[in-house]
C-alpha positions in Angstrom: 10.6 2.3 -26.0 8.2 3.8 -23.8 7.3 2.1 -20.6 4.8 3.1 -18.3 4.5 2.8 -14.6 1.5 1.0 -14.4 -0.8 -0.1 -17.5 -4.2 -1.9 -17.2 -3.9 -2.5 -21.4 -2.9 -5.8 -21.6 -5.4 -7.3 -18.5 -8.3 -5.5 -20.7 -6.8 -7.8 -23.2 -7.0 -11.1 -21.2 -9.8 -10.3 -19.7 -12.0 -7.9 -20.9 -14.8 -10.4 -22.4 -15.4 -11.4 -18.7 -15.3 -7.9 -17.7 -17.8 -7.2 -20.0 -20.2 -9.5 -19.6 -19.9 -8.9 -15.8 -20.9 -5.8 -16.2 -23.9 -5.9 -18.7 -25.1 -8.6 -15.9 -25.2 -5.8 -13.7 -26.9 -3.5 -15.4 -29.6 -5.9 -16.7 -30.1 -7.1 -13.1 -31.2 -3.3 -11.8 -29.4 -4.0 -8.6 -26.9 -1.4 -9.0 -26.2 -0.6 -5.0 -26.1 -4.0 -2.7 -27.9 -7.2 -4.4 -25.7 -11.1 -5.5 -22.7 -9.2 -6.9 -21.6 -7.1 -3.1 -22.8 -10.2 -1.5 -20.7 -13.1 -3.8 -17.7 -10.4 -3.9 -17.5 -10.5 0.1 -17.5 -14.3 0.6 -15.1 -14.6 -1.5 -12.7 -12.3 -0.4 -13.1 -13.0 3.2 -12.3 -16.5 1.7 -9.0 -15.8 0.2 -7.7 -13.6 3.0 -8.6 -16.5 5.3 -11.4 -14.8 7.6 -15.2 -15.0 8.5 -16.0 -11.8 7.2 -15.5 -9.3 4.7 -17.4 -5.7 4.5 -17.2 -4.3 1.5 -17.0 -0.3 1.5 -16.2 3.1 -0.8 -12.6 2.8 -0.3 -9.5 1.6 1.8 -9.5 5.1 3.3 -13.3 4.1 4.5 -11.9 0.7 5.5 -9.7 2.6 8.0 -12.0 4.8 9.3 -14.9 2.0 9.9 -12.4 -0.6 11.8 -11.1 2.6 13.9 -15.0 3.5 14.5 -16.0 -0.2 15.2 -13.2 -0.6 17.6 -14.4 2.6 19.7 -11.0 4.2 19.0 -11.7 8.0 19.4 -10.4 11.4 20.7 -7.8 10.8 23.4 -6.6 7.9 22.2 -3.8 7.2 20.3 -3.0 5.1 17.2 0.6 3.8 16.5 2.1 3.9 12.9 4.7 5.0 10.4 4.9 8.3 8.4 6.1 6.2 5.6 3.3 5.7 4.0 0.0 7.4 1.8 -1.6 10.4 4.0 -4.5 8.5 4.2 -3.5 5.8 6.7 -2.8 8.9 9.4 -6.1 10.5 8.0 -8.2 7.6 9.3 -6.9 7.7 13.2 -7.7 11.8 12.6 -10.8 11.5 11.4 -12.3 9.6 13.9 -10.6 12.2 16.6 -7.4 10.2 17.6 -4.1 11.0 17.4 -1.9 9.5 15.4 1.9 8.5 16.4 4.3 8.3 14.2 7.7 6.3 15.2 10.8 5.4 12.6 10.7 2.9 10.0 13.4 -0.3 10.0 16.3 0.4 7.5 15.8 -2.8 5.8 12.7 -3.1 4.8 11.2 0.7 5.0 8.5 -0.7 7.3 7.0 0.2 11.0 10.4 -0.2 12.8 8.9 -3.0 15.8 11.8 -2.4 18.1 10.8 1.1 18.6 6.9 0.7 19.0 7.2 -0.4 22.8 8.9 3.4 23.4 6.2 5.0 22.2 3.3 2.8 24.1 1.6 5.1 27.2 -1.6 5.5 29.3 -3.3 6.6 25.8 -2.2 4.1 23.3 -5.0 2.0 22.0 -3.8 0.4 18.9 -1.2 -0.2 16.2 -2.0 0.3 12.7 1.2 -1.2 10.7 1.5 -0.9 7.0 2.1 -3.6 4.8 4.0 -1.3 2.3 4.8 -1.5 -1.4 3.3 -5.1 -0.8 5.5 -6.4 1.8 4.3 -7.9 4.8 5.2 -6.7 8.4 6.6 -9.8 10.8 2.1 -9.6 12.3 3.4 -12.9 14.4 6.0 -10.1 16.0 3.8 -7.5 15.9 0.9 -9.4 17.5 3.0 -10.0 20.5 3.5 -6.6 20.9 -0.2 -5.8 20.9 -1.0 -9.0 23.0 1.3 -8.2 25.6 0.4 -4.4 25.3 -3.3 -5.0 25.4 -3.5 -3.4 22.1 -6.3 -3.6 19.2 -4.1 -4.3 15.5 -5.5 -2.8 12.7 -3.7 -3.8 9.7 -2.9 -1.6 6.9 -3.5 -3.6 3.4 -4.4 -1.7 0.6 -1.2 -2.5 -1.1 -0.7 -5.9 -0.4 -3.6 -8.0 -1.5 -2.0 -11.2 -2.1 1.0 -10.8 0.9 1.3 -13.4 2.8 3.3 -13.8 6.4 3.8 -17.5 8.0 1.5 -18.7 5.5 -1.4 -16.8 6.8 -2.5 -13.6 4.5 -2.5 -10.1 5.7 -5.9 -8.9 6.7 -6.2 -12.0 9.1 -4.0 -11.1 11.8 -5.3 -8.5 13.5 -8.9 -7.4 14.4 -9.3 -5.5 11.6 -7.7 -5.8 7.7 -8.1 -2.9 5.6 -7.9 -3.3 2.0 -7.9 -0.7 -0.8 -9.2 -1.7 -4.2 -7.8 1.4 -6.1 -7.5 0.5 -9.8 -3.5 0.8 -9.6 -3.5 -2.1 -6.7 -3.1 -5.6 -7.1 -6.8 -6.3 -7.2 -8.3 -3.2 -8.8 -11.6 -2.1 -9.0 -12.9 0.2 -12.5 -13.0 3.0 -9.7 -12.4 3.3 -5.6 -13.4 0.5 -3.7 -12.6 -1.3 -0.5 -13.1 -3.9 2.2 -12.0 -4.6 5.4 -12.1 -8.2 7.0 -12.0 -9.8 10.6 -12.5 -12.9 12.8 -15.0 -11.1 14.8 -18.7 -11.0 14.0 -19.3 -8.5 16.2 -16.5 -6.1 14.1 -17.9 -7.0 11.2 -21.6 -5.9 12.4 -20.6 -2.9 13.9 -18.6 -2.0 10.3 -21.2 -3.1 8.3 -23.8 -0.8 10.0 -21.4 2.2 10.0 -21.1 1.9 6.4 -25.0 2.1 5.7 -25.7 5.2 7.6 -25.3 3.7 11.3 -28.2 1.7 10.5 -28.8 -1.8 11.8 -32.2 -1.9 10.0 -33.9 0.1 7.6 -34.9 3.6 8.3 -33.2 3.0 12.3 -30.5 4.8 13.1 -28.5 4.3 16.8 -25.4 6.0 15.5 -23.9 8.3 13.1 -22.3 6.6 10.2 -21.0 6.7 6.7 -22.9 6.2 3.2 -20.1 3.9 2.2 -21.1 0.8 -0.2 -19.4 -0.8 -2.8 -21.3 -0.6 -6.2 -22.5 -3.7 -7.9 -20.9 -2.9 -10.6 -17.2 -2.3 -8.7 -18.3 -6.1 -7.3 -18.9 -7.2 -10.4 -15.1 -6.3 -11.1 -13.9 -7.5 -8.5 -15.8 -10.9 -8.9 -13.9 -11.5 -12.3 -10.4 -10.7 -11.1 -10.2 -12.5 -7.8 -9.7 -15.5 -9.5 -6.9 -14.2 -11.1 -4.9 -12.2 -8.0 -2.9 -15.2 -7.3 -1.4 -15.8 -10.5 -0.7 -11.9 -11.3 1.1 -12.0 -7.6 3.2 -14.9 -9.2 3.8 -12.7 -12.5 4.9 -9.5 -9.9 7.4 -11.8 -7.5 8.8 -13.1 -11.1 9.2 -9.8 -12.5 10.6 -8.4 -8.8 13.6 -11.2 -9.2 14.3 -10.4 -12.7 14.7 -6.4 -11.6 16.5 -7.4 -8.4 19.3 -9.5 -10.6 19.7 -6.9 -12.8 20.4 -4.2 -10.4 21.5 -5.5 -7.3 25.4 -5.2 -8.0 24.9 -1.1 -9.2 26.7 1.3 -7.1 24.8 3.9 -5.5 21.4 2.2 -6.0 20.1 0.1 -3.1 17.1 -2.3 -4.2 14.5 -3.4 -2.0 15.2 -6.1 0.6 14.7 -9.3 -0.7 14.1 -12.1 1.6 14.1 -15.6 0.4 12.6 -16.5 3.6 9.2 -18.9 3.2 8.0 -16.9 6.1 7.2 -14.2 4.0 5.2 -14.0 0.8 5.7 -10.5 -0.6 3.4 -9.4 -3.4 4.9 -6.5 -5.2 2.4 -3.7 -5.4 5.7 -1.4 -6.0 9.6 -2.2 -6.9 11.0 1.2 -5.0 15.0 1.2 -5.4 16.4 4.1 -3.4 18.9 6.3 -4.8 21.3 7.6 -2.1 21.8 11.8 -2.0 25.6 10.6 -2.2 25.4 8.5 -5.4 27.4 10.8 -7.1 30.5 10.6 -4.6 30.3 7.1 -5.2 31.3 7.7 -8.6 34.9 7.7 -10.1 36.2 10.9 -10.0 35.8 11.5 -14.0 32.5 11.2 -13.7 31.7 12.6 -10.5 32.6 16.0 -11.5 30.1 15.2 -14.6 27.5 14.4 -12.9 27.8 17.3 -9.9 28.0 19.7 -12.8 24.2 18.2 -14.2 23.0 18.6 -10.1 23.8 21.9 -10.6 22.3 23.0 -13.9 19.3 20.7 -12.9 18.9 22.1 -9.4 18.1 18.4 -8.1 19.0 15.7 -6.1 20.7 12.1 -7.6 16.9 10.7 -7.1 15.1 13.6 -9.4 18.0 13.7 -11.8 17.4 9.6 -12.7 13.6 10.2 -12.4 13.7 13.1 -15.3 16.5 11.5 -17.2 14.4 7.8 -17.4 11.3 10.2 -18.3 13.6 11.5 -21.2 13.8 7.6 -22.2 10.2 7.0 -22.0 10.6 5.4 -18.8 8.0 6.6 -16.3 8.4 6.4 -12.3 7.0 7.6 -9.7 7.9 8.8 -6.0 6.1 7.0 -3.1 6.4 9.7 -1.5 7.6 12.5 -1.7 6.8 14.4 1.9 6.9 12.0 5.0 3.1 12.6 6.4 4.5 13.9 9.4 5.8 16.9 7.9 2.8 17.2 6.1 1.5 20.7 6.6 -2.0 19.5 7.6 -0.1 18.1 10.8 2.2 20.6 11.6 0.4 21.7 14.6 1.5 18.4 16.0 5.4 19.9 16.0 6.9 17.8 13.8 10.6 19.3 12.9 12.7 18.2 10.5 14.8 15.5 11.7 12.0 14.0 13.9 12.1 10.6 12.0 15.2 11.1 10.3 15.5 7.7 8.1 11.9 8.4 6.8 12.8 11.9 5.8 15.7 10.5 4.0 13.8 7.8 2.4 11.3 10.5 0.9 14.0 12.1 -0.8 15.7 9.0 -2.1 13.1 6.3 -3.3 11.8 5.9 -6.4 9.5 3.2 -7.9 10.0 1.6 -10.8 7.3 0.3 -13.5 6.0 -2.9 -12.4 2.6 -4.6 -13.3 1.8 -8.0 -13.8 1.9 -8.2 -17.9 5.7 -6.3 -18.0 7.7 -8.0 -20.5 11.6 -9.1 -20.1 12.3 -7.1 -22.8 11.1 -3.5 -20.9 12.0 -4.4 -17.9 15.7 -4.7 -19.7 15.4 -2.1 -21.2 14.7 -0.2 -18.1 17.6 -1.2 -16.3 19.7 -0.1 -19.3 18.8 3.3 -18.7 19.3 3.1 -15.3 22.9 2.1 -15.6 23.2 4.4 -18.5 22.0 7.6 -15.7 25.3 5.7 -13.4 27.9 5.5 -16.2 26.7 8.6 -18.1 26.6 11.0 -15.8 
């Protein structure tokens, strides 16, 4: 059986007449940049994530960079976050010429650690940007009273967690600023890159929206320096059709999340994500990531631990590569989210970064691995994929 990570087949089979006709309307219409499609596509986001106002934009990376921008955050200031996490959420507070501060993640949940986010709060700290990773939702009603009590701006990393929810209220609504990537391997994916960030505050959103065309609050004026980043009609026009269905391929993801977490939860040496049956917290599943501790093998009886230190050796890997390559031998794909903690990233090692700065991170890089998840994932490969993980355990 050969099971991918990720597989947009079987929605182009549900819902490809719709996609379709979406976008011949498009390219009838002419409108190809702005026009019904950007316009319909931002109501109704902002509608589902429970704000005023949605600006759609080129990308989540874009998002990022236009809520830092809008809030004035700038060089000399500093922008609290986790190194656990895509390069890009540090990226943002760099390219607008802050710094950004890394501190650890919590054990149980591989998230912004909120006990240790105080500690690194000084004269320079201007915001927190939290990442709601793999899907799951920071406590924002904890964070927020950090930042309120702080006198911090929130700017709140989505773009894997369309669909999260925490105390009922979805992510992208609790701080100033949401950022949302539409990335075609999210939950809500565009045919391309694509974005949006959302707020409460009309003056946010105007200050956004202007960045995004240029720095232009009307045509051909120009009272800053901005970005040409617009969503396409066409990406809209996407995005339009699959809204509607985000909240039923969440349900399909949660589902498939509890079938992987039955099947694994009781295997030695493999530690499966945290999962919380609290109503608090509506996780939506962008990635199942087990974590595959570096002492696995010693977990092992002794028959099979010599075994399986002799394949370390010929393979020259640890336990978390060795599954990875012997499930890509079965024709099951993964994939490491990720690999290098952005704080040992080379493009920030003038910061001064060492290894061991954020310990649990750097151990998390080299044990996690996600597994295939996506909303149309049958029983039967998602069985079969825990087979073969069990098979790497008693094998080996």
């Amino acid at each position: 059986m050969k099971v991918p990570p990720f597989s947009l087949n079987e929605q182009l089979s549900e819902i490809g007449a719709e996609l379709d006709a979406a976008v011949l309307r498009v390219l009838h219409s002419g409108y190809y940049i702005g026009g019904e499609e950007v316009l319909s596509f931002e109501k109704s986001f902002a509608k589902s994530v429970g704000v005023s106002y949605s600006v759609s934009c080129n990308s989540g990376t874009d998002a990022l960079i236009l809520a830092l921008r809008a809030l004035e955050i700038g060089p000399g200031d500093e922008v609290i976050t986790t190194s656990f996490s895509f390069f890009a959420t540090a990226e943002a507070i760099s390219n607008v010429g802050a710094t950004p501060v890394f501190v650890e993640v919590d054990p149980k949940n591989y998230l912004i650690d909120l006990n240790k986010i105080e500690e690194a709060i000084n004269s320079s700290t201007k915001a927190i940007l939290p990442v709601h990773l793999f899907g799951c939702p920071v406590n924002m009603h904890k964070l927020m009273e950090i930042a309120k009590k702080n006198g911090l701006k929130v700017i709140e990393d989505c773009a894997q967690a369309s669909g999260a929810e925490w105390e009922g209220k979805p992510v992208g609504s609790w701080g100033d600023v949401g950022c949302f990537s539409f990335f075609p391997t999210k939950n809500l994916g565009a045919a391309g890159d694509a974005g949006a960030a959302t707020t409460q505050n009309i003056d946010l959103a105007k200050r956004m929206r202007e960045l995004s065309v240029h720095g232009m609050p009307k045509r051909y004026f120009h009272d800053q320096i901005g970005y040409n980043s617009r969503l396409d009609a066409l990406q809209a026009a996407i995005l339009n059709v699959k809204l509607s269905k985000l909240s039923e391929w969440v349900e399909r993801r949660q589902k498939i999340a509890f079938r992987y977490h039955n099947l694994l939860k009781n295997l030695p040496g493999l530690e499966v994500p945290f999962f919380n049956s609290n109503l608090n917290m509506k996780h939506a599943w962008n990635q199942f990531v087990v974590r595959v501790k570096e002492d696995a093998i010693n977990t092992l009886p002794k028959d099979k631990k010599s075994a399986a230190l002799s394949m370390q050796a010929i393979n020259n890997s640890s336990s978390r590569d060795l599954l990875k390559a012997i499930l890509q031998s079965q024709g099951v794909n993964t994939i490491i989210y990720y690999p290098i903690p952005i704080h040992l990233q080379p493009a920030y090692k003038h910061f001064g970064y060492k290894v061991g700065s954020l310990p649990l991170t750097e151990r998390l890089c080299r044990e996690v691995l996600s597994l295939p998840i996506y909303p149309e994932l049958t029983e039967d490969a998602q069985v079969y994929v825990s087979e073969q993980v069990y098979k790497f355990f008693d094998q080996i």
